[in-house]
Steps between C-alpha positions, in 0.01 A plus 500: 500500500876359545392376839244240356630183640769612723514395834499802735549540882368779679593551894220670727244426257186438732373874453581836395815537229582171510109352463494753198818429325428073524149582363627655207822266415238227525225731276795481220570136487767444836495234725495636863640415829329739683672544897403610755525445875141665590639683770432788606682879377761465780585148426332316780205185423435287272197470213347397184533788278684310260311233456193796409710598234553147358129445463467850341716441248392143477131633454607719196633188312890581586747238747665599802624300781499674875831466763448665854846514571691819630772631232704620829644104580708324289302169475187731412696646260586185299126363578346773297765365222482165558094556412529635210726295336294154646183705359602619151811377438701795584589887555495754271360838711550540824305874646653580822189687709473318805566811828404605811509814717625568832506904489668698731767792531855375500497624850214280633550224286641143676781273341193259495257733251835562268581153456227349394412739265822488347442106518161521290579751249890474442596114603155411423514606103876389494429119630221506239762592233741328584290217493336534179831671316661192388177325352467834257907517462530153415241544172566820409199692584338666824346852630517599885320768619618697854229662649687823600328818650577893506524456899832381405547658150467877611435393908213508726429648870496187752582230248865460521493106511217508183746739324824307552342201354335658212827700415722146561251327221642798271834440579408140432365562175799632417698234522289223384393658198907516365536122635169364308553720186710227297226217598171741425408525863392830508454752839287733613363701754122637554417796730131488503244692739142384559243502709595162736464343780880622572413872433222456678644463818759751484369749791270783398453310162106500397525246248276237493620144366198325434328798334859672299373841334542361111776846476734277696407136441773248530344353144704803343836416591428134398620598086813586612557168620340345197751713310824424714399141522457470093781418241540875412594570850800756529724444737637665834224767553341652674101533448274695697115432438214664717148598371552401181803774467848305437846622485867427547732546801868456430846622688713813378803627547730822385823510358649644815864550508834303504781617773726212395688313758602809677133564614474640820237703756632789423472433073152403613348742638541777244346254195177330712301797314561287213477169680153594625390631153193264359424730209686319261490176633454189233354099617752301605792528692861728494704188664318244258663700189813569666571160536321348240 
């Protein structure tokens, strides 16, 4: 496999996706820093989880290095960087998984419950980046992984904070794949569903962690990170994996229509039929060419 000997980092890696996706980097050759705080879904404590997944991979003959440090500070950040490169020498994957959830209707939600899930999933995978970014720029080579979600993607009931952060990794994608292009630092997003603790304790949810029903283990999202991690990874999409059923997300727009510099309300109006028209819509964007 092209990630034999690569040195990967994977955020939130103690159980679930992430403890699935280090597994199998390391089953293929990678050398692992597996994070994780050990906390638990909503952010809050502290544990060992990482260090479990260490010794499993360990056990099966592969080398991984734990850091318990959380993605949402800075100096955690650059720790869970800083380990890798004092461990293997440097950084060439870096799998963004590491979330929490703080669920609640827009309504009922406090400033509190928005922040830091925006802090976790949004800053969080961007101070990883960024930290990582010039280490894979600098020689030429690197894949990051977002871990996105459809809760932002297509939008969820009572997950507005979850959804703005999965959609901002998107529109972080974006961008990052055009600025690492040149240097072979490739982009990605996953948006994965499994059978988690995270799913687990959405409310009315019957799933149950320890025990996933095999349908919807985490294990089958894990080759789509294998994939997007490897040196045939494609760059600025959007995979969604669940079940072992995998399939591409991606932004479209329609040709719409041009009232020149004379555009008003009143030349609106009459033409949104065709503004609002999908049917013929194409990937990518109207502006983009325009101005292109």
């Amino acid at each position: 496999m092209s990630v034999d000997g690569r040195v990967a980092i994977v955020t939130g890696a103690g159980g679930g996706l992430g403890r699935c996706h280090a597994l199998l980097l390391a089953e293929h050759g990678a050398r692992v820093v597996v994070n994780d705080l050990g906390g638990n879904v909503d952010g809050s404590g502290q544990g060992d989880m990482a260090d479990r997944v260490v010794e499993e991979i360990r056990d099966n003959g592969g080398e991984a290095v734990a850091n318990k440090a959380s993605v949402a500070t800075r100096d955690g950040a650059k720790s869970i960087v800083e380990d890798a490169v004092n461990a293997f020498g440097t950084v060439d994957i870096v799998v963004n998984n590491a979330g929490i959830l703080r669920d609640k209707s827009f309504k009922k939600m406090t400033l509190d419950e928005w922040d830091i899930v925006i802090n976790v999933h949004l800053n969080g995978t961007a101070y990883v980046t960024w930290h990582a970014w010039p280490i894979m720029y600098d020689k030429n080579y690197g894949r990051v992984i977002f871990t996105s979600s459809v809760s932002g993607i297509f939008g969820s009931f009572g997950q507005s904070n979850y959804g703005a952060a999965k959609m901002g990794m998107v529109g972080l994608m974006n961008n990052l794949a055009r600025e690492g292009a040149s240097h072979n630092v490739r982009t990605n997003c996953l948006s994965p569903g499994a059978a988690t603790r995270m799913t687990a304790s959405v409310p009315g949810s019957t799933i149950d962690p320890d025990n996933p029903n095999p349908a919807n283990h985490p294990g089958l999202v894990s080759p789509a990170v294998l994939y997007l991690a490897g040196e045939d990874a494609p760059n600025g999409r959007i995979i969604q994996a669940m079940g072992g059923r995998f399939s591409s997300n991606m932004v479209y727009t329609n040709a719409g229509v041009d009232l020149g510099v004379d555009a008003s309300f009143e030349t609106l109006e009459p033409e949104m039929e065709k503004v609002l028209d999908m049917s013929e819509a194409q990937a990518g964007s109207s502006f983009q060419s325009a101005n292109a």
